[in-house]
C-alpha positions as CSV (number, residue, x, y, z in Angstrom):
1,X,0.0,0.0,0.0
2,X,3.1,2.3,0.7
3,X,4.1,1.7,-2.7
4,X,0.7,2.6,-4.6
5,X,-0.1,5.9,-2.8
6,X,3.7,7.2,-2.8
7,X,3.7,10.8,-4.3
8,X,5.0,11.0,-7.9
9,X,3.5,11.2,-11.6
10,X,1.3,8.1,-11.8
11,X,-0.5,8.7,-8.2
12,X,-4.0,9.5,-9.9
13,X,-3.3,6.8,-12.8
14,X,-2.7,4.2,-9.6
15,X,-5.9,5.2,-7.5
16,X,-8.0,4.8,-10.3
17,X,-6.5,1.2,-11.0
18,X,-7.2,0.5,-7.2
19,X,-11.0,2.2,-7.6
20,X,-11.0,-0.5,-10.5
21,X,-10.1,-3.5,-8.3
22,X,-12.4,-2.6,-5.7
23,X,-15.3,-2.1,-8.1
24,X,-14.3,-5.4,-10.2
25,X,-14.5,-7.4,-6.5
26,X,-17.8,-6.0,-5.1
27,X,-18.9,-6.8,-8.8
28,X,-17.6,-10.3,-8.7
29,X,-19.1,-11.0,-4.9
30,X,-22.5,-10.0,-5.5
31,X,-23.3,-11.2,-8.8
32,X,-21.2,-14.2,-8.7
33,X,-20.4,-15.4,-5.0
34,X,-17.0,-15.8,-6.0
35,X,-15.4,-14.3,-2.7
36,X,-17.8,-16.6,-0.3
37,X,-14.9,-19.3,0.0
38,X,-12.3,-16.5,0.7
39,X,-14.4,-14.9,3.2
40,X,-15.1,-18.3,5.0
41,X,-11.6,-19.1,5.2
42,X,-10.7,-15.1,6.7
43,X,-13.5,-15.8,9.1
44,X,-12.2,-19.4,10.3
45,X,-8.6,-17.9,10.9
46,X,-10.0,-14.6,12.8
47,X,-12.4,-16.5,15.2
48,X,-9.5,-17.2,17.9
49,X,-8.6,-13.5,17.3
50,X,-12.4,-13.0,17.8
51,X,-12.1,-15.5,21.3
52,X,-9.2,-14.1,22.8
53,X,-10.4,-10.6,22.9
54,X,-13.9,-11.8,24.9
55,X,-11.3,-13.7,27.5
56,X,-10.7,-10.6,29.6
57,X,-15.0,-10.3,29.8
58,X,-15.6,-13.9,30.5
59,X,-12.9,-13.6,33.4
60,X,-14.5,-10.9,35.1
61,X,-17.8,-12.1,34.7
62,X,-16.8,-15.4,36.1
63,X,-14.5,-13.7,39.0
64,X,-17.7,-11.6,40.0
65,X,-19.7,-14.5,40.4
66,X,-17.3,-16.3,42.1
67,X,-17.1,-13.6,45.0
68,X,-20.9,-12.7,45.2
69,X,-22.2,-16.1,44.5
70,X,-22.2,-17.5,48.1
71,X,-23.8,-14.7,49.6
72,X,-26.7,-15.0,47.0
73,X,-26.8,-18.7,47.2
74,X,-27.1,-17.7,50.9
75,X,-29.7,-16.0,50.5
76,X,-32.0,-18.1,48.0
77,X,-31.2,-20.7,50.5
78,X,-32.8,-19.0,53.4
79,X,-35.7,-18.2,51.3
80,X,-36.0,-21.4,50.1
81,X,-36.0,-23.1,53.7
82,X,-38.3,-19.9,54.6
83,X,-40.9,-21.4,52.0
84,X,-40.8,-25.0,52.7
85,X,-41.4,-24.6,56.6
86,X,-44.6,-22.1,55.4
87,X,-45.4,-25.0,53.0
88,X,-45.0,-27.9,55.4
89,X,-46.9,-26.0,58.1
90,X,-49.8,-25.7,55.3
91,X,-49.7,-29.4,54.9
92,X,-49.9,-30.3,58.2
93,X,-53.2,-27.9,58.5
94,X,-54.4,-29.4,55.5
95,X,-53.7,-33.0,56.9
96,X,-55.3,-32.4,60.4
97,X,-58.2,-30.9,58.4
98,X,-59.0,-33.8,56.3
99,X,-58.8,-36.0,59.5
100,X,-60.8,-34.0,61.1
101,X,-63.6,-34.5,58.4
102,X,-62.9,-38.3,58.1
103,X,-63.7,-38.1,62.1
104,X,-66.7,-36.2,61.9
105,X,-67.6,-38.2,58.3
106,X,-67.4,-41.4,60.7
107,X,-69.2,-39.6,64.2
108,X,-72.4,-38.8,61.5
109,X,-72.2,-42.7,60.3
110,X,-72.3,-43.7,63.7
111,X,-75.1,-41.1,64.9
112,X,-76.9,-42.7,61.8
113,X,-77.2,-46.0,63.3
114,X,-78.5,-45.1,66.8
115,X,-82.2,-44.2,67.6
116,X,-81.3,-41.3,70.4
117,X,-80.4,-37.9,69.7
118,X,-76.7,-37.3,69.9
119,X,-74.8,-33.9,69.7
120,X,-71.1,-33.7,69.0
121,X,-68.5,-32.5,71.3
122,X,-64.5,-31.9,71.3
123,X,-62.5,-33.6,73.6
124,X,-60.4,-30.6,74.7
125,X,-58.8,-32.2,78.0
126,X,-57.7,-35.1,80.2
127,X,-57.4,-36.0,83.9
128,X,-54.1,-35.7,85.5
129,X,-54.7,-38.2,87.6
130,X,-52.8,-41.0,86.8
131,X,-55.3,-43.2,88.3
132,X,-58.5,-41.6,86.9
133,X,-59.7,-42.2,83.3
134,X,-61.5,-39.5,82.5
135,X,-61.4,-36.5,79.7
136,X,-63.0,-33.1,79.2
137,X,-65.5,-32.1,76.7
138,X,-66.5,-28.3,75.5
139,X,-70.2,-29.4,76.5
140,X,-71.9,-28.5,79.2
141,X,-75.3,-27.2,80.9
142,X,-76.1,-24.5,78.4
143,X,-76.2,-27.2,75.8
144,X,-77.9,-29.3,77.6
145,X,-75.8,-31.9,79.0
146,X,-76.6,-33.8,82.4
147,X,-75.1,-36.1,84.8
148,X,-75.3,-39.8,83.4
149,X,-75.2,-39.4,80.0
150,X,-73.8,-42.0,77.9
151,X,-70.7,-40.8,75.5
152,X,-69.2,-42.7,72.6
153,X,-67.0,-42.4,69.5
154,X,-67.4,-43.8,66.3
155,X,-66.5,-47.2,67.3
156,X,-68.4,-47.7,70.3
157,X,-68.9,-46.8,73.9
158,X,-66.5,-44.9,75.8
159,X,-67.8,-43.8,79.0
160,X,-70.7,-41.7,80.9
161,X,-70.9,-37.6,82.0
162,X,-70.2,-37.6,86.0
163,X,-70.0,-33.6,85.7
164,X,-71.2,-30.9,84.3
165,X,-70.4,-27.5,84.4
166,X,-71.8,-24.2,82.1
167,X,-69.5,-24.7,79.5
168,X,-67.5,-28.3,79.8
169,X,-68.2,-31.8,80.8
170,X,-66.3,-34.5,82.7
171,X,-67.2,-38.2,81.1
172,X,-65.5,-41.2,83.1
173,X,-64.3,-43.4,80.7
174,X,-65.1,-47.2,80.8
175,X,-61.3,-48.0,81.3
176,X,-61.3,-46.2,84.9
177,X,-61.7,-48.9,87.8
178,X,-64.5,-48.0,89.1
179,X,-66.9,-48.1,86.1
180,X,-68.9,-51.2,85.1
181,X,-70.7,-51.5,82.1
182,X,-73.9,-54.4,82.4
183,X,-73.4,-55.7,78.7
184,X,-74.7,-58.9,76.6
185,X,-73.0,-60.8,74.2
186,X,-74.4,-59.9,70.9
187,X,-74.8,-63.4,69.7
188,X,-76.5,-65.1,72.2
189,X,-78.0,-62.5,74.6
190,X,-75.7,-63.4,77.5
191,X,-75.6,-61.4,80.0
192,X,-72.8,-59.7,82.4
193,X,-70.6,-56.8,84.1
194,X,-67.7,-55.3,82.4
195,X,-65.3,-53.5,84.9
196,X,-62.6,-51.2,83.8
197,X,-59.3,-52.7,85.0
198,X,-56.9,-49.0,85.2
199,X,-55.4,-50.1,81.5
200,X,-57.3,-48.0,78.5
201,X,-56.7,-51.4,76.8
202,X,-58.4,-53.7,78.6
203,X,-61.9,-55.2,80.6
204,X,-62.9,-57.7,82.3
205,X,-66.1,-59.6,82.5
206,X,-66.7,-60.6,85.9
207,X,-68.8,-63.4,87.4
208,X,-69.2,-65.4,84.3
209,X,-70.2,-68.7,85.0
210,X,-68.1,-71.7,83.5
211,X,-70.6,-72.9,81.4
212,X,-71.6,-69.8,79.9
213,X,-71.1,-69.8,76.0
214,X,-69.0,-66.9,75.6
215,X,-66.0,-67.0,72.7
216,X,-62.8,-65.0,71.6
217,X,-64.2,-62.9,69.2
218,X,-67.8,-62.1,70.6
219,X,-68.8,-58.7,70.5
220,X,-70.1,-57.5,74.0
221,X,-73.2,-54.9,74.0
222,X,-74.8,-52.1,76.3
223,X,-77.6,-54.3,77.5
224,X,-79.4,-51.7,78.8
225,X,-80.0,-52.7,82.5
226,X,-79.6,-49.9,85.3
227,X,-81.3,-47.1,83.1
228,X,-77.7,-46.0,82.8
229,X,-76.7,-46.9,79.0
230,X,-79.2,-47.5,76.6
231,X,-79.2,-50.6,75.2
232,X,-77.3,-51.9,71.9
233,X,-74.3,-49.8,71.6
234,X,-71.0,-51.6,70.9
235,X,-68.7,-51.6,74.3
236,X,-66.0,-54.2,73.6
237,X,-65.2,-57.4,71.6
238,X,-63.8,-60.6,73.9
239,X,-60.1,-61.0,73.5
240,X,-59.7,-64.2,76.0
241,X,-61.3,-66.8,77.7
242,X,-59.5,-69.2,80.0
243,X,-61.0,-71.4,82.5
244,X,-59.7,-72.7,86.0
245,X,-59.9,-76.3,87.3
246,X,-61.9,-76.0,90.4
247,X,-63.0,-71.8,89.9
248,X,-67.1,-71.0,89.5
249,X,-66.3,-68.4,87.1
250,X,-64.4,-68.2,84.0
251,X,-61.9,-65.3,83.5
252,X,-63.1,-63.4,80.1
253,X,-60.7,-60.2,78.9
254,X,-62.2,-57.8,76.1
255,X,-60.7,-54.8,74.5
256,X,-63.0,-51.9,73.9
257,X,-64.2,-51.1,70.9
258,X,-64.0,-47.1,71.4
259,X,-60.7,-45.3,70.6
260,X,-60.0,-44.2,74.7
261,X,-56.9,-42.7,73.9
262,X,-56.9,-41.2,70.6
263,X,-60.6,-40.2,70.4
264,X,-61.0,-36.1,69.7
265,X,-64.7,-36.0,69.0
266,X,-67.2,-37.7,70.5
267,X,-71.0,-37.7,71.0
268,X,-73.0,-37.6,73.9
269,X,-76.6,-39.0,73.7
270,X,-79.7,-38.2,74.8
271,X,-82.2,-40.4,75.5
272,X,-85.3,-40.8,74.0
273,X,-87.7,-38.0,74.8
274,X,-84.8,-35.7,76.5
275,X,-84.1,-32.4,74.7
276,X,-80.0,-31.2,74.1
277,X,-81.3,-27.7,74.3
278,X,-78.9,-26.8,71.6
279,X,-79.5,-24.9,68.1
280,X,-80.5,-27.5,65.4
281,X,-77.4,-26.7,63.1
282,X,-75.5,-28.3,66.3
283,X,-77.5,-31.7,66.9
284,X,-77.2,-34.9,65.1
285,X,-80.3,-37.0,65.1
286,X,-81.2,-39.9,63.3
């Protein structure tokens, strides 16, 4: 290039040769594509050129994220935790909810089968007495509720009122050891006391002759007797039976068929012809 624009005689002869070229080239590339193969080949060898000068870039991009990115990843982490314990909190509402429905789903199945009004109630404590079994309910005299009413679950029987105040109940469960229960076996009508032994797991029958006809497996009934517990409500099922050589009585174990320890709802029922005094949106009846 030097050489073409020098000063001298021929300078205007040589720019016009050059203007020439140039013309005869763009000519050439867009008519005929001839220059496509050299312009692929000046491209291939300035690509590293092209890669070397975005280095600097990429290495202060990447050194900025290196220092910043474990305080952000910090701080999503954080949020993230933040989320899942609002999340799992949600769940668990939403889990306790649907059991709750399933419980009151079953309480409405069971009020269903029983001839007696029943209202539902909340079992919102427990005796601290280690040897009483009894539990709280948020029923009391303004709904209604009196002294020897029978309470059950959605399973069976679980025990009677023995106090009532304005607002709560007391109900003595048919575990405690000083509660009897005058049932029937449901298949054959026989009759006799379950006792609560102290063990939420547990009853006996007592004074069952030997020769009664009563099985593992038999499912023991509120027979009715005493005016207490009307009759026909499921109390327990037999769990053992064993005899003694020389004893009167047999010695018959049965577990209840009420949920003593895990029961939150429960109903209490009135007997035929006795009022709950309670709105009708809050009474089950049949």
């Amino acid at each position: 290039m030097k050489n073409i624009f020098v000063q001298g005689p021929y300078l205007s002869v040589r720019l016009l040769l050059v203007a020439a070229l140039a013309l005869a080239l763009i000519i050439a590339d867009s008519q005929f594509g001839q220059l496509d193969r050299l312009r692929s080949w000046m491209g291939t060898g300035v690509a590293p050129i092209v890669w070397l000068g975005n280095v600097p870039g990429r290495i202060g991009a990447w050194s900025e994220d290196l220092v910043t990115g474990r305080g952000v990843l910090k701080e999503r982490n954080d949020s993230l935790n933040s989320r899942l314990l609002v999340l799992e909190r949600r769940a668990q509402k939403y889990a306790a909810l649907a059991a709750e429905n399933s419980r009151l789903r079953e309480l409405l199945n069971a009020s269903a089968r029983v001839d007696d009004t029943v209202v539902v109630a909340d079992v919102i404590g427990v005796t601290p007495d280690p040897f009483s079994h009894e539990i709280i309910i948020d029923k009391g005299s303004r709904d209604g509720i009196s002294i020897g009413q029978a309470v059950l679950d959605a399973e069976g029987l679980m025990g009677q009122v023995v106090q009532v105040n304005e607002f709560t109940a007391r109900v003595l469960l048919i575990s405690d050891s000083s509660h009897a229960v005058p049932v029937q076996v449901n298949r054959n009508g026989t009759r006799a006391n379950l006792l609560g032994t102290g063990d939420p797991d547990v009853l006996e029958l007592v004074h069952v002759p030997e020769t009664s006809d009563i099985r593992v497996g038999d499912l023991l009934v509120s027979s009715g007797l005493g005016g207490v517990f009307p009759k026909g409500y499921p109390v327990a099922r037999v769990t053992e039976v064993s005899h003694d050589p020389g004893e009167p009585f047999s010695d018959v174990e049965a577990e209840p068929m009420a949920q003593l320890n895990r029961s939150q709802m429960v109903l209490v029922v009135f007997k035929e012809g006795a009022g709950s005094g309670m709105a009708p949106a809050t009474e089950v009846s049949e």
